[in-house]
C-alpha positions as CSV (number, residue, x, y, z in Angstrom):
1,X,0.0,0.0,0.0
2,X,1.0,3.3,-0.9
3,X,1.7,6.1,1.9
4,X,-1.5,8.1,1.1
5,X,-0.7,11.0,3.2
6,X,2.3,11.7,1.7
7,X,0.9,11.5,-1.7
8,X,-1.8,13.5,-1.1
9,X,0.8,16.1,0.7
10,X,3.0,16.1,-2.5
11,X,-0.4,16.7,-4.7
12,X,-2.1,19.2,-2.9
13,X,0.2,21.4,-1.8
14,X,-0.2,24.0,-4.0
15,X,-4.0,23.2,-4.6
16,X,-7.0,24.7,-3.0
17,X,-10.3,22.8,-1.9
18,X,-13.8,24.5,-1.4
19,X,-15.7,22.9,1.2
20,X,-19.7,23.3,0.8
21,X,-22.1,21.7,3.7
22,X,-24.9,23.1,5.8
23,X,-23.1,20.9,8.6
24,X,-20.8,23.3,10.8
25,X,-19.8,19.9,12.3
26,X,-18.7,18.5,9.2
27,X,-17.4,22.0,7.7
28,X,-15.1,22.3,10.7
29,X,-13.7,18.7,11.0
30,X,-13.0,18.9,6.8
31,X,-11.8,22.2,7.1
32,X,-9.2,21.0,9.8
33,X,-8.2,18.0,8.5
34,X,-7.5,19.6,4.8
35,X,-5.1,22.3,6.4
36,X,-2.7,19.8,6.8
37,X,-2.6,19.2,3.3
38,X,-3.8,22.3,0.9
39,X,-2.4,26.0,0.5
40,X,-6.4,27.4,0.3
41,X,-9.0,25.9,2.3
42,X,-12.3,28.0,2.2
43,X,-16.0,26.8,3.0
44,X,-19.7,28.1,2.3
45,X,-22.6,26.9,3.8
46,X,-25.2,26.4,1.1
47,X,-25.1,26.3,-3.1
48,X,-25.8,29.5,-3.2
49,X,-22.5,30.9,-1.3
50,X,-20.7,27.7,-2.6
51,X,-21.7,28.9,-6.5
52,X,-20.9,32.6,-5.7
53,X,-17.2,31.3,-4.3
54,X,-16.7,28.6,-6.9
55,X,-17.1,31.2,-10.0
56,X,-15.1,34.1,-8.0
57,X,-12.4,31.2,-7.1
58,X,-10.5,29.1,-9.1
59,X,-10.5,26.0,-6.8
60,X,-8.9,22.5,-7.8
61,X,-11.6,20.4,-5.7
62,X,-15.1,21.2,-4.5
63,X,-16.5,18.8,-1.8
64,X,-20.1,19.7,-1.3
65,X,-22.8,18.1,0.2
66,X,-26.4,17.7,-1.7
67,X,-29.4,18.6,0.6
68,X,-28.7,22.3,1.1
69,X,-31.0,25.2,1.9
70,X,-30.9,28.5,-0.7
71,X,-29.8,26.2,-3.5
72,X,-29.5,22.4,-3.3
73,X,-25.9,20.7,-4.1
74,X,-27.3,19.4,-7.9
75,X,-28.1,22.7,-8.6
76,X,-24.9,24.6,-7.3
77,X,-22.9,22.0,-9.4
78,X,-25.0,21.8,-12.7
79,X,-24.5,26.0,-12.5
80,X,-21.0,25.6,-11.6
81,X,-19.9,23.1,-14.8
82,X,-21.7,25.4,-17.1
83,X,-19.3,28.2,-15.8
84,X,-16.2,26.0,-15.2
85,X,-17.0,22.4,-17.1
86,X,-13.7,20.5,-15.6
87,X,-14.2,21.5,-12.2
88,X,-13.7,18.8,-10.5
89,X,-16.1,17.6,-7.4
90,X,-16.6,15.5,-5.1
91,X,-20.5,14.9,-3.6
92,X,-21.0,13.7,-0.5
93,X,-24.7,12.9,0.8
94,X,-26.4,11.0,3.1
95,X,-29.1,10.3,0.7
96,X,-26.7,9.8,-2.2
97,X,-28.6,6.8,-3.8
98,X,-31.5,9.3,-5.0
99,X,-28.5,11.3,-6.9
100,X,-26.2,9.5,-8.7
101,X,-28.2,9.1,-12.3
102,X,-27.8,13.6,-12.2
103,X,-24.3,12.9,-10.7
104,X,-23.2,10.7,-13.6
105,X,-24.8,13.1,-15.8
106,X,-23.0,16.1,-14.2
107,X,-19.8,13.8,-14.8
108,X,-19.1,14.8,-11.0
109,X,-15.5,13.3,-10.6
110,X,-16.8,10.6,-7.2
111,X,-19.7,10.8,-4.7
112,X,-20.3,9.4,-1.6
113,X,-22.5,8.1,1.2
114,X,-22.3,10.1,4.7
115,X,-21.0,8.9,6.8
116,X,-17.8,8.9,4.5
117,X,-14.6,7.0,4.9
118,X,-11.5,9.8,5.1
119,X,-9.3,6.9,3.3
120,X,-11.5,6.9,0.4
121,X,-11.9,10.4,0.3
122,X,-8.0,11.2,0.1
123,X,-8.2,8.1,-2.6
124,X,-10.9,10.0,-4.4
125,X,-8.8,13.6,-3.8
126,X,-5.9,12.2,-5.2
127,X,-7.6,10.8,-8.5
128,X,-8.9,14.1,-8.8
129,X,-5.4,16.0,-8.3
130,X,-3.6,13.4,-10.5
131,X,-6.3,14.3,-13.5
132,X,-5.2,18.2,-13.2
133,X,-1.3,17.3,-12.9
């Protein structure tokens, strides 16, 4: 097995990662664990801020949750590829199931059930990085 954390140190250390999520629980623990690894960590709190911050920003990775108030997570990303079409994101929902036909559709880069694995998060980071490198 690879060392994960350094790979991801060596990838993202020059890259920035927008954090969307209702959750201030979530936003907080995501926020602290990606400071470890990325020069630009920055958060919103619904689509609406996460859009706004996504087309004002040029972020390498958007991880954004999907049941959002002011503008759901499908919506903030279908407005964010027609703006920046190889963003690349990463959804994370507890009700994921109900969303991956408009995920696939989106070509979102990975999704995920909450609760998520941080492993396969960094694994799905990584893929993403390594697509921009």
């Amino acid at each position: 097995m690879t060392d994960i954390y350094g790979e991801l140190q060596s990838l993202s250390e020059n890259s920035s990662i927008l954090i969307v999520d209702d959750s201030d629980e979530i936003v907080n623990s995501l926020i602290e664990l990606f400071k470890m690894f990325f020069k630009e960590v920055d958060c919103a709190s619904d689509g609406k801020e996460g859009f706004e911050k996504a087309t004002s920003n040029k972020f390498n990775i958007i991880i954004s949750d999907l049941e959002m108030p002011n503008m759901n997570g499908i919506e903030m990303i279908t407005k964010i590829k027609e703006v920046h079409p190889n963003q690349r994101i990463i959804a994370l929902s507890g009700y994921i199931d109900k969303h991956v036909d408009e995920l696939t559709k989106l070509n979102v880069d990975a999704y995920m059930e909450k609760p998520y694995y941080v492993i396969k998060l960094f694994e799905d980071i990584i893929e993403c990085l390594k697509k921009d490198s």
